[in-house]
KESESE-552544 format. One record per residue (C-alpha): residue in three letters; y, z, x. Coordinates in steps of 0.5 Angstrom, whole numbers, plus 500, padded with zeros to 3 digits. Each point is the difference from the previous one (the first is absolute). Example, Ala and Ser with C-alpha at 12.3 -4.5 7.8 and 13.67 -1.06 7.14 Angstrom:
<recs>
+------+-----+-----+-----+
| resn |   v |   w |   u |
+------+-----+-----+-----+
|  Ala | 491 | 516 | 525 |
|  Ser | 507 | 498 | 502 |
+------+-----+-----+-----+
</recs>
This chain:
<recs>
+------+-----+-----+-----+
| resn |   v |   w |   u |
+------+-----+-----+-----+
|  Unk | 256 | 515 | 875 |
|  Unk | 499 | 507 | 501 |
|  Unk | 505 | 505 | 496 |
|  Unk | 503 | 504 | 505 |
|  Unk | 502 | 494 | 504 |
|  Unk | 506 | 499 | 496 |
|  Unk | 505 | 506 | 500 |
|  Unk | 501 | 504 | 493 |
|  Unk | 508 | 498 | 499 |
|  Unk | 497 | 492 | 500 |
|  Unk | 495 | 502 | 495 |
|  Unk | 505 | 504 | 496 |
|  Unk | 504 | 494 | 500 |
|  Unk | 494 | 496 | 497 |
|  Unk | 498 | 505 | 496 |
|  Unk | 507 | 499 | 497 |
|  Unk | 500 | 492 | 498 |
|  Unk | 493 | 501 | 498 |
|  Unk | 501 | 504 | 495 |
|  Unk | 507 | 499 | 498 |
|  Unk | 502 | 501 | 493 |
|  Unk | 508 | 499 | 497 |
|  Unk | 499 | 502 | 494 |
|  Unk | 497 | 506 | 501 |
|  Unk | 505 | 502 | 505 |
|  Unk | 506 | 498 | 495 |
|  Unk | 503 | 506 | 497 |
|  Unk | 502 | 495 | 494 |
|  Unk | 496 | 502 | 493 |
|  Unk | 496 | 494 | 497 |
|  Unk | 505 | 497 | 493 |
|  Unk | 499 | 495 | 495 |
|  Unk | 502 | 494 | 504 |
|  Unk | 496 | 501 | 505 |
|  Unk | 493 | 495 | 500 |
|  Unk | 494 | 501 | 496 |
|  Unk | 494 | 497 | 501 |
|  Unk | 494 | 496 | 498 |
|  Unk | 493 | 501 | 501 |
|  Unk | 493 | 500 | 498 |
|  Unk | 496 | 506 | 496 |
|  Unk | 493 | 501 | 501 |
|  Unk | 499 | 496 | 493 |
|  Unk | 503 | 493 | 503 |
|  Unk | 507 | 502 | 495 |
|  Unk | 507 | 499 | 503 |
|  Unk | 504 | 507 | 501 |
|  Unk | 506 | 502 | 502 |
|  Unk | 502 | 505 | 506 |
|  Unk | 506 | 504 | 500 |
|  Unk | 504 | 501 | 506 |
|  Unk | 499 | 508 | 501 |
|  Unk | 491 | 496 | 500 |
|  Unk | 503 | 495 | 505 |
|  Unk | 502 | 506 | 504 |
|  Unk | 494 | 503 | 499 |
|  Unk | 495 | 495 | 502 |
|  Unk | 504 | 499 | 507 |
|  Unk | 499 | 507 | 501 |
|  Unk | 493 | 499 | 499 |
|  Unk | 499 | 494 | 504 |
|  Unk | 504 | 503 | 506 |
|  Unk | 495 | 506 | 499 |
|  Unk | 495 | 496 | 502 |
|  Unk | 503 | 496 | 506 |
|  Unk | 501 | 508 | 503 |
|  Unk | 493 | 503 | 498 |
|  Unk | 498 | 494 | 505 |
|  Unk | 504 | 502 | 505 |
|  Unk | 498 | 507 | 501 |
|  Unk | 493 | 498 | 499 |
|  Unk | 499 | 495 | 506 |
|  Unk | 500 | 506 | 506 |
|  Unk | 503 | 506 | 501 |
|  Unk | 506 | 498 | 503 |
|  Unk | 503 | 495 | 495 |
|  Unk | 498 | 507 | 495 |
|  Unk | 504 | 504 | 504 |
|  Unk | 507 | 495 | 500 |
|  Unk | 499 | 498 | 493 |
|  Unk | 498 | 506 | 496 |
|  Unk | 507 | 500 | 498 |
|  Unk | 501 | 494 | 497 |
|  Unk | 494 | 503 | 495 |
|  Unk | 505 | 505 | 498 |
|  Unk | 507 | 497 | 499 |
|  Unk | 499 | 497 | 493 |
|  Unk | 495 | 504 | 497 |
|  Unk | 498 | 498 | 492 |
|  Unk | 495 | 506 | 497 |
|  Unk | 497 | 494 | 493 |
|  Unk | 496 | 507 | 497 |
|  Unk | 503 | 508 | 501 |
|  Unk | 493 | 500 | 502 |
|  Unk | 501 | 497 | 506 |
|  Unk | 505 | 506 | 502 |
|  Unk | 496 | 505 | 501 |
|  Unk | 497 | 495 | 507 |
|  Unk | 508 | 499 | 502 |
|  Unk | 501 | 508 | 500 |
|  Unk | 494 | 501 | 505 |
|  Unk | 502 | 495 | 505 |
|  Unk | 507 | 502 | 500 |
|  Unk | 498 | 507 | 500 |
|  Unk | 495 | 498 | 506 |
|  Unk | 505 | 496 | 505 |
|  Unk | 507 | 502 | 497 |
|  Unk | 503 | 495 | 505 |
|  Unk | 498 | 495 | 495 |
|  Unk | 505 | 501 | 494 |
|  Unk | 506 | 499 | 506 |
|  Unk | 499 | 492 | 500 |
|  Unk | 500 | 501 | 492 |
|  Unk | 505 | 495 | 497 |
|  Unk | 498 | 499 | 492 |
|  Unk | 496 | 503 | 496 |
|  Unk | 498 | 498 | 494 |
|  Unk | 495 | 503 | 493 |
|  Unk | 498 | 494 | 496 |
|  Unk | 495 | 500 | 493 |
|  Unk | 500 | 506 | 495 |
|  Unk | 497 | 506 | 499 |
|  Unk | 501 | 507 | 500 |
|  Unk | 505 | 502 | 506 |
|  Unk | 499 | 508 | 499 |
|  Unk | 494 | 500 | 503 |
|  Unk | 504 | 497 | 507 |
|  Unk | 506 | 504 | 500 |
|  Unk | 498 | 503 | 506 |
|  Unk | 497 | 494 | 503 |
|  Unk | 507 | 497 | 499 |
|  Unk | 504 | 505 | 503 |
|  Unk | 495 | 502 | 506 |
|  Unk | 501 | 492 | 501 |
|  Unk | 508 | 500 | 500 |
|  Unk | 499 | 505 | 504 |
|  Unk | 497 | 497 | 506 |
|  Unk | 505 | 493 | 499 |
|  Unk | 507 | 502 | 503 |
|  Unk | 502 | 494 | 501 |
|  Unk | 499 | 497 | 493 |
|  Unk | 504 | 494 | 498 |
|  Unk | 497 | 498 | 493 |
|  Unk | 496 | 505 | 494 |
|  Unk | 497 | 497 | 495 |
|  Unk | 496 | 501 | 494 |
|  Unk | 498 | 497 | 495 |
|  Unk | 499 | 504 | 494 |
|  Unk | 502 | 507 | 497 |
|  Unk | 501 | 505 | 505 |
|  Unk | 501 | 505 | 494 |
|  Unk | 501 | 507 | 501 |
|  Unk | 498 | 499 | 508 |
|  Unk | 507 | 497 | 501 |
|  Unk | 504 | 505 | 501 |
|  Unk | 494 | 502 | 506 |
|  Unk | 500 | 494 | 503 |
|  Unk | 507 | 499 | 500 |
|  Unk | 502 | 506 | 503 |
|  Unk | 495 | 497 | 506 |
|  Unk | 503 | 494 | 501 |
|  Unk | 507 | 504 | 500 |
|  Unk | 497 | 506 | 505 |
|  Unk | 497 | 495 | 504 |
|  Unk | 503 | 493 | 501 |
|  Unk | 507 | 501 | 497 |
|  Unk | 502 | 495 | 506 |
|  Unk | 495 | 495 | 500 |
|  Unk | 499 | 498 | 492 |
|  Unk | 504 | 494 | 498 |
|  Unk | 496 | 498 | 494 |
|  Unk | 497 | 503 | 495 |
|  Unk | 496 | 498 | 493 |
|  Unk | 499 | 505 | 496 |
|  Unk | 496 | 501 | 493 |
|  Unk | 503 | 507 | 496 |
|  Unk | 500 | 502 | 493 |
|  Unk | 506 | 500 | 497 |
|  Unk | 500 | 507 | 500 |
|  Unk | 501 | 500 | 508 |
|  Unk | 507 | 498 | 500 |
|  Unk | 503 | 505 | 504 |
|  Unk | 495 | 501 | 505 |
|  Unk | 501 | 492 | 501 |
|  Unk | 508 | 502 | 501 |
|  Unk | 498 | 505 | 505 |
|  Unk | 497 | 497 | 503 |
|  Unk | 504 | 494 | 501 |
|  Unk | 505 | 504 | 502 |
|  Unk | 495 | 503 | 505 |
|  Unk | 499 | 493 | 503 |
|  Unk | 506 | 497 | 502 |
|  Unk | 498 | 495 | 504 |
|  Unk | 496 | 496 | 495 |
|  Unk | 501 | 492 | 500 |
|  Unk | 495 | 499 | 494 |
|  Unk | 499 | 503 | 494 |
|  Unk | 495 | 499 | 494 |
|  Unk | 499 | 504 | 494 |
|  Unk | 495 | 498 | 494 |
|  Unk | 501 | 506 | 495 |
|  Unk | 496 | 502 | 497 |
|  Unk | 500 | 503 | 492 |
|  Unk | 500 | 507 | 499 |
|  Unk | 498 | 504 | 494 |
|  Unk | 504 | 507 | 504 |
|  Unk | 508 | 500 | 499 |
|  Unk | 504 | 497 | 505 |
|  Unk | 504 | 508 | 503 |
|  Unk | 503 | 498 | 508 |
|  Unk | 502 | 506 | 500 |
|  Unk | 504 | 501 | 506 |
|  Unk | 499 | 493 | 502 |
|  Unk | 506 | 498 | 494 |
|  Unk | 505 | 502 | 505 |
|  Unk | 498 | 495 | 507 |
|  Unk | 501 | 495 | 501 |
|  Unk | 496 | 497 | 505 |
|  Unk | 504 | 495 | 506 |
|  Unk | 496 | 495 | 503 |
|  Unk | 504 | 496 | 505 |
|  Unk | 495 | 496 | 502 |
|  Unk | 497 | 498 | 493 |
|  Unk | 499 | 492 | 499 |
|  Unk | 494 | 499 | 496 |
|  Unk | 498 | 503 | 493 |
|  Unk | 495 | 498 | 496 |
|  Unk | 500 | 504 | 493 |
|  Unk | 494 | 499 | 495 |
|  Unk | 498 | 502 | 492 |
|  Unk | 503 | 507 | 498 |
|  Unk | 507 | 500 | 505 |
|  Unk | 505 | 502 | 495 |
|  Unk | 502 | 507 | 502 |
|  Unk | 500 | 498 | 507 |
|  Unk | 505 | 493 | 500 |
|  Unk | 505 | 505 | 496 |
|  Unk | 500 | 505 | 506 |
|  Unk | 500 | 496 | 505 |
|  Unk | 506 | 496 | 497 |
|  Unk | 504 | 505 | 503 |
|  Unk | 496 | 501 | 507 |
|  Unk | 503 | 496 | 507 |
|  Unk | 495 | 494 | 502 |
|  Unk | 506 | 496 | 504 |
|  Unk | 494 | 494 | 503 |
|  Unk | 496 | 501 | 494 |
|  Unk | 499 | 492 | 499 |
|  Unk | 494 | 499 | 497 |
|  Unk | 498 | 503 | 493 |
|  Unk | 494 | 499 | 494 |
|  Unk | 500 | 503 | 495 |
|  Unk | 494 | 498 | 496 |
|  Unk | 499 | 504 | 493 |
|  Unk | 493 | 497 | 499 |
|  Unk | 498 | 500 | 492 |
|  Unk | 505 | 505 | 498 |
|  Unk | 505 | 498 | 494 |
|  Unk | 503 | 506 | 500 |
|  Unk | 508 | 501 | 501 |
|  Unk | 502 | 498 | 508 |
|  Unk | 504 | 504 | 505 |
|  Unk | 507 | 498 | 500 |
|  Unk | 499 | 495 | 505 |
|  Unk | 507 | 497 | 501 |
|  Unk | 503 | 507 | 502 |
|  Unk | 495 | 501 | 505 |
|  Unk | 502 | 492 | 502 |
|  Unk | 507 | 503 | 500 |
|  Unk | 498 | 504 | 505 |
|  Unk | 495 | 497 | 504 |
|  Unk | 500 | 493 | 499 |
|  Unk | 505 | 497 | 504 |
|  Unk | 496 | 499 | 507 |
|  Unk | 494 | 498 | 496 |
|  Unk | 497 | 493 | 503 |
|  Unk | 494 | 501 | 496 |
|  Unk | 499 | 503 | 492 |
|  Unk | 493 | 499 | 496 |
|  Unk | 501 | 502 | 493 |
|  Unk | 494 | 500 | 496 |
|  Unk | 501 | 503 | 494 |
|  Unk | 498 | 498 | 493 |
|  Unk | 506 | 504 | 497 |
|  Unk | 507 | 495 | 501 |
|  Unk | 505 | 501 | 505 |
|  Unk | 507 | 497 | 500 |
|  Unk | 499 | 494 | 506 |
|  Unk | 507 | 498 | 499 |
|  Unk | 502 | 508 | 503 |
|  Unk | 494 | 501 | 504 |
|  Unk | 501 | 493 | 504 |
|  Unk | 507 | 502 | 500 |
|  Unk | 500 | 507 | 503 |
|  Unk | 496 | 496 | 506 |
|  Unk | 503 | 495 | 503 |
|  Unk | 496 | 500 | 507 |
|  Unk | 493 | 499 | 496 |
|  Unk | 496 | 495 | 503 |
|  Unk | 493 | 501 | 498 |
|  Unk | 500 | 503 | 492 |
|  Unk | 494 | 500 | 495 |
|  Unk | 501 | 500 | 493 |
|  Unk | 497 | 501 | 493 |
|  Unk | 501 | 492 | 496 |
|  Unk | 498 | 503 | 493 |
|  Unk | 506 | 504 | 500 |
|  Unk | 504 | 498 | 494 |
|  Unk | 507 | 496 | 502 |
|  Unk | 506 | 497 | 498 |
|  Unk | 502 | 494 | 500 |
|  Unk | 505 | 496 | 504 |
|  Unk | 507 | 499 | 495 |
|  Unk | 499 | 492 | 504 |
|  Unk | 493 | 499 | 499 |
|  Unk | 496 | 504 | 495 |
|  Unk | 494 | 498 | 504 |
|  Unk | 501 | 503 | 506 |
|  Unk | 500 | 508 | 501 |
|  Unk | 506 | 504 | 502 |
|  Unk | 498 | 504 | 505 |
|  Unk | 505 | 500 | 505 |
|  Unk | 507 | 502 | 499 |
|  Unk | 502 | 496 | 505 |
|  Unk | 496 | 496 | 506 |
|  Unk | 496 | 504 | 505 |
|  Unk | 501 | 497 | 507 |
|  Unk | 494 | 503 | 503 |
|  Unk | 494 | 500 | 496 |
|  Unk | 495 | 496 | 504 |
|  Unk | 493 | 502 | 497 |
|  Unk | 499 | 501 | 493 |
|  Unk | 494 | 503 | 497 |
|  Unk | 497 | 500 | 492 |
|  Unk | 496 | 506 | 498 |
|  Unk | 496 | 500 | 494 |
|  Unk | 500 | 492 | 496 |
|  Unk | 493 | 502 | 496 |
|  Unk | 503 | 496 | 494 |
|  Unk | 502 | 493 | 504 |
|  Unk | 494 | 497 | 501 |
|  Unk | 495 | 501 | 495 |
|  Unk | 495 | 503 | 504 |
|  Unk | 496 | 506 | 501 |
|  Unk | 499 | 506 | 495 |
|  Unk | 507 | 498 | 497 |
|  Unk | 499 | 494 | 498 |
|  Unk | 496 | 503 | 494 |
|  Unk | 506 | 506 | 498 |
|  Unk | 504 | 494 | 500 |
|  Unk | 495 | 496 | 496 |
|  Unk | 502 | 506 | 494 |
|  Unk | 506 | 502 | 502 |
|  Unk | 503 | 491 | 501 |
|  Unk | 507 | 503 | 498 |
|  Unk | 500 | 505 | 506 |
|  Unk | 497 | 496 | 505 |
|  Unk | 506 | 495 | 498 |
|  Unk | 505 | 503 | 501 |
|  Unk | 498 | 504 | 506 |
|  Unk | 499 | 492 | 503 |
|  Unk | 507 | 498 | 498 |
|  Unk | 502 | 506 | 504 |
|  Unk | 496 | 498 | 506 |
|  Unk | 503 | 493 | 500 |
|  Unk | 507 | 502 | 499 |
|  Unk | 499 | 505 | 505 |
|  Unk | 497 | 495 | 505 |
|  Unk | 506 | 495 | 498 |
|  Unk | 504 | 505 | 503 |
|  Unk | 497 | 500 | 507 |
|  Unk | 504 | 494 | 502 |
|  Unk | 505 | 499 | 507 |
|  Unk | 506 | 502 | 494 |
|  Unk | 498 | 506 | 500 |
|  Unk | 497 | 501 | 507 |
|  Unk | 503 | 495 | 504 |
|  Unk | 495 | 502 | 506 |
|  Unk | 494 | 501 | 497 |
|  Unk | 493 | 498 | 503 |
|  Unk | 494 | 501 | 496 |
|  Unk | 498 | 503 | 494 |
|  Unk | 493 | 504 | 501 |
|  Unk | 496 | 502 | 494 |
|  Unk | 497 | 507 | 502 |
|  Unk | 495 | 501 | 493 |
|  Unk | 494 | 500 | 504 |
|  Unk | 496 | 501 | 493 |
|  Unk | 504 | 493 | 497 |
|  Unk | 498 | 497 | 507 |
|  Unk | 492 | 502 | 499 |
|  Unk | 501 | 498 | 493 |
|  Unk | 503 | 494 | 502 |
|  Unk | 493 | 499 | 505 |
|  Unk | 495 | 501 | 494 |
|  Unk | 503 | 496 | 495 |
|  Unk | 502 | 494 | 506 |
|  Unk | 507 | 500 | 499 |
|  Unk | 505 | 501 | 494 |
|  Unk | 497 | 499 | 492 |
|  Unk | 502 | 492 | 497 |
|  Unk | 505 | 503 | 496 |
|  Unk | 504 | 503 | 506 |
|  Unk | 498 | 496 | 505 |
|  Unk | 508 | 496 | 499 |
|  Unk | 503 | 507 | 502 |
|  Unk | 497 | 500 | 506 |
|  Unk | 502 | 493 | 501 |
|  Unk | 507 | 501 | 498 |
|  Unk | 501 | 506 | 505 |
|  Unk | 496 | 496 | 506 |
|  Unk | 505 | 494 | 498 |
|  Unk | 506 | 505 | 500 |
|  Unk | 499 | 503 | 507 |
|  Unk | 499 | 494 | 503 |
|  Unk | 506 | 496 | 498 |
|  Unk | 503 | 507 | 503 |
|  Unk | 496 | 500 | 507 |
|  Unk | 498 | 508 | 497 |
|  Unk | 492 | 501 | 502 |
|  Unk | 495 | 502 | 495 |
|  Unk | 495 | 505 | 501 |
|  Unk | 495 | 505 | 499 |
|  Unk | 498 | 506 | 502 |
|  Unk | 496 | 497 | 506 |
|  Unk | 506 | 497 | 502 |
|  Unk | 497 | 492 | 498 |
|  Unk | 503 | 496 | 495 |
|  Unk | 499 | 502 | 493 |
|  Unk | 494 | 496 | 498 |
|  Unk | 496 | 499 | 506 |
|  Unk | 495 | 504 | 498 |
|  Unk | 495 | 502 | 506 |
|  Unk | 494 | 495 | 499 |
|  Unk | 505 | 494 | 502 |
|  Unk | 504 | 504 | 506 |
|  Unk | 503 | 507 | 503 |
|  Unk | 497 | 505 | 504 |
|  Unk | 495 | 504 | 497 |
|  Unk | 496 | 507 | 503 |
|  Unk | 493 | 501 | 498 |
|  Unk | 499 | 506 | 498 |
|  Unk | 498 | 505 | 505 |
|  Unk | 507 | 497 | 503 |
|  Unk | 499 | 494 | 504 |
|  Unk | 504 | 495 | 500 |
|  Unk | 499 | 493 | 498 |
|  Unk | 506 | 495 | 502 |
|  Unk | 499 | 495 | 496 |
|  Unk | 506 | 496 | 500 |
|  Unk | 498 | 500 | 507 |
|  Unk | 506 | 505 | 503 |
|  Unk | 497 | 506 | 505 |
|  Unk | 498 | 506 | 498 |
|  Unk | 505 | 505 | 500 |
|  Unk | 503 | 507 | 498 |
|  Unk | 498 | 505 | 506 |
|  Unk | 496 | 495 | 504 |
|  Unk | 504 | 494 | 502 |
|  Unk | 500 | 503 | 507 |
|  Unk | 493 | 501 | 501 |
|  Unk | 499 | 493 | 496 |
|  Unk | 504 | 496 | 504 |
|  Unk | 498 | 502 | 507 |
|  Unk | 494 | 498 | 503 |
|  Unk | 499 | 505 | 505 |
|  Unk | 501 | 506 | 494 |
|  Unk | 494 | 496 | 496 |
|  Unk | 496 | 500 | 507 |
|  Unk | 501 | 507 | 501 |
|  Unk | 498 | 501 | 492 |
|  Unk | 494 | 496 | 501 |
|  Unk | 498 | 503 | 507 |
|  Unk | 501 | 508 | 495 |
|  Unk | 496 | 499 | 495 |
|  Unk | 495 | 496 | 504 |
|  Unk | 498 | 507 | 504 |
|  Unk | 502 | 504 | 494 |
|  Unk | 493 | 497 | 496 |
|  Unk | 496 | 501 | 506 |
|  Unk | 501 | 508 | 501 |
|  Unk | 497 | 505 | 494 |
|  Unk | 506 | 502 | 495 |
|  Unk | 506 | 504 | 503 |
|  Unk | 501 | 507 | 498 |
|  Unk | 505 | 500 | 494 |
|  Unk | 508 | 501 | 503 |
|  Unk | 503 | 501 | 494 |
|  Unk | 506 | 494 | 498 |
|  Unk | 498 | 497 | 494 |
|  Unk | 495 | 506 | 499 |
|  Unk | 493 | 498 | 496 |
+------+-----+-----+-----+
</recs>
C-alpha cells in the first residue's frame, strides 16, 4: 500500500502510538526508589542498571524505531522527522557539533524539542557554544540535563535557558561547582515554572561569595521535586527560608561526605509539611524521631539503617525511631547495609575491625525491628535500595553463613507482617537473577524471564499487532535503500 494513500493526520496518529515513550515524556526526575535492572555484560557478568540507564536505553531503543520511520519513503521522513527531535540524548559532546548544524540548516526542527540530555564525561568548555546555540533553537523545552560539571559555562548556559524557554522548562539536572551557588540562585529565580529539580554540587577550591544573590529569595510555586547531591550544605540552609508551597518531593544524598550536615530539620520545619516522598541518604546521623515527626503526610521515605540509635525504654531491642506512629508511611527503603551480610570488599574491613562491624549489624537489626505495623501501621514494603550490596550478594550467591540467620530473621519478620521485602530491582530479596526477574542485555534489550511483557516506553507497540506489523514492514523497506542521510537526533 502505497504511502500517499493514507492522509498525514492518520499517520501522525500511527506515528504517535509507535513511538509512544511515558517515561520520557514525564517530567518526574528518576529517585532512589525507582527500579533497577539486571543485565549481562560483555564478559557474561551479572550488573546493575540504574533507573537514569533505564531511561537511556529506551532513548536508545525509540531512536531506532524513529530512524526506521524517516528511512522508509519520503513521505514517512517528512511526518515523522519530529519524532527524532523530541527526546534527544547527546552520549559524547563530540556529537554536538552535528546537532548544531542541523539545527542551524532547519530551525524548524528544535520547535518539536522537548528534552534534552548530555550524558558521559569530559570537558564541557569546549561546547559552550554548542549548548547555547542548541538552547537557542528548543523553545519549548520542557526537560535540560546534563550529567557531569557544567563548570564556568554555567552561567552561560543557564542565562540560555533563562533567555530562551523561561516558560516551557519544568525539569532540570544540573551538575555545579559549589562556588556557582549564586548563579544557581538566580537562575532558579529566573525560572518559576520549574517542577523538578537536581542539583549535584560539586567540591570547590574558590570561596563561596553570592554577592548580590545573599539577599533573594527565589518563589517557586510550582516546584514539587528536588533532588540535592554530595556538596548541598550552603544551599539547604538558603533555601530553608525560600517559599516551595508543593515541594513534595526531596532527596538529599550526601555521597561519601562525613562532614557536619545542614541543619536538616529546620529546613523540615519549613518544607516539610506536604512532603509524601523524603529520601536521606547520608552517612552523618539525623534525628529520625523529629525528621518523621516534622512530616506527617510521607508515603514513601528512604533512609540510612547504619545511623546510631536509641533503644525503646519497653523493648531494648528495637530502635526508637519514631515518637509516635507515622499513619501514612507506605514504603520504606534502606541505604547502605554493607556490614550486614558479610559479602562484598566489607567483609574483609569486617574481618580486622570484628567489634565494628558488630555494632554496626546490632544497629541494622534494632533499626529493622523497628519497621514493624506498631510504629507504621500502613506500611507495605520494604526495598533495599544498595545496588552495590545487591551485585555483592549476586557474586557471593546470597548472604555469608554467619549472616545468613539475619536475612532469615527479617524475611520471617515481614511475612508475619504481610510487608513485602525488596531489592532494588523490585524482586524479592534473595531471588537473585539466575533463578528469575526480568533482566536486560546490555545493549538494552529486555528479556522477560519471568515470563511478564516487555515494558517501559514500548507496552503499546508490544501490545499491538498492527504496530509491530507496521514496525516490521519499516524496516523491511529501510534494509533494502542505501543509508539515509543523517537527520540529527541521537547525533553520530
Amino acid at each position: 500500500m502505497p504511502c500517499e494513500s493514507l492522509p498525514a493526520e492518520l499517520w501522525t496518529y500511527i506515528f504517535d502510538l509507535a513511538t509512544e515513550e511515558p517515561l520520557l515524556s514525564n517530567l518526574a526526575l528518576p529517585t532512589a526508589w525507582d527500579e533497577s535492572a539486571w543485565f549481562r555484560t560483555v564478559f557474561e557478568e551479572w550488573a546493575l542498571k540504574s533507573p537514569t540507564d533505564r531511561i537511556h536505553d529506551i532513548q536508545r531503543r525509540g531512536y531506532r524505531t524513529k530512524k526506521a520511520i524517516v528511512s522508509t519513503c519520503r513521505a514517512w521522513r517528512q511526518i515523522g522527522c519530529e519524532y527524532l527531535f523530541k527526546f534527544i540524548l547527546v552520549e559524547r559532546p563530540s556529537q554536538l557539533g552535528a546537532l548544531c548544524g542541523r539545527l542551524d540548516k532547519d530551525a524548524s526542527l528544535g520547535w518539536w524539542s522537548r528534552r534534552f540530555h548530555l550524558d558521559r564525561y569530559g570537558s564541557v568548555d569546549s561546547v559552550e557554544d554548542y549548548l547555547v546555540s542548541i538552547i537557542q533553537h528548543m523553545p519549548n523545552l520542557q526537560t535540560f540535563g546534563v550529567s557531569w560539571s557544567l563548570g564556568d559555562s554555567f552561567g552561560t548556559v543557564a542565562d540560555a535557558l533563562c533567555t530562551f524557554c523561561p516558560r516551557s522548562l519544568r525539569t532540570v539536572q544540573w551538575s555545579v561547582s559549589c562556588s556557582a551557588l549564586s548563579r544557581i540562585i538566580w537562575a532558579l529565580a529566573s525560572l518559576p515554572n520549574l517542577t523538578c529539580v537536581s542539583i549535584d554540587f560539586r567540591p570547590s577550591t574558590s570561596s563561596l561569595r553570592l554577592g548580590s544573590a545573599s539577599g533573594l529569595s527565589p518563589t517557586l510555586p510550582h516546584l514539587s521535586q528536588l533532588s540535592l547531591h554530595n556538596n548541598f550544605t550552603d544551599f539547604v540552609e538558603l533555601a530553608t527560608d525560600w517559599s516551595l508551597p508543593s515541594l513534595a518531593s526531596l532527596t538529599l544524598d550526601y555521597g561519601s561526605n562525613i562532614d557536619t550536615l545542614p541543619d536538616i530539620p529546620m529546613f523540615l520545619t519549613s518544607h516539610g509539611l506536604n512532603l509524601t516522598y523524603l529520601d536521606l541518604n547520608l552517612i552523618p546521623p539525623v534525628d529520625l524521631p523529629t525528621v518523621l515527626s516534622l512530616c506527617p503526610h510521607l508515603r514513601t521515605f528512604c533512609f540510612n539503617p547504619d545511623w546510631p540509635v536509641n533503644t525503646d525504654p519497653l523493648d531494648l531491642h528495637i530502635a526508637r525511631i519514631v515518637s509516635k506512629p507515622h499513619a501514612h508511611i507506605v514504603n520504606i527503603g534502606l541505604h547502605q547495609l554493607l556490614h550486614a551480610f558479610g559479602v562484598g570488599y566489607t567483609a574483609a574491613m569486617d574481618a580486622r575491625q570484628p567489634l565494628r562491624a558488630h555494632l554496626i549489624r546490632r544497629t541494622n537489626d534494632l533499626t529493622f525491628a523497628a519497621l514493624n505495623r506498631w510504629n507504621f501501621p500502613s506500611l507495605r514494603c520494604i526495598r533495599v535500595l544498595n545496588r552495590g550490596l545487591l551485585s555483592d550478594l549476586e557474586r557471593a550467591n546470597g548472604p555469608d553463613k554467619s549472616c545468613f540467620e539475619r536475612w532469615e530473621r527479617w524475611w520471617n519478620m515481614c511475612s508475619r507482617m504481610g510487608v513485602r521485602l525488596e531489592d532494588c530491582t523490585g524482586e524479592l530479596l534473595g531471588n537473585l537473577p539466575e533463578l528469575e526477574g526480568e533482566v536486560e542485555d546490555e545493549d538494552g534489550t529486555e528479556t522477560a524471564l519471568s515470563g511478564e511483557s516487555n515494558r517501559d516506553g514500548e507496552q503499546a507497540a508490544a501490545n499491538t499487532p498492527e504496530l509491530r506489523q507496521l514496525l516490521y514492514e519499516c524496516r523491511k523497506m529501510n534494509a533494502t535503500r542505501a543509508p539515509p542521510v543523517p537527520t540529527g537526533g541521537r547525533v553520530r
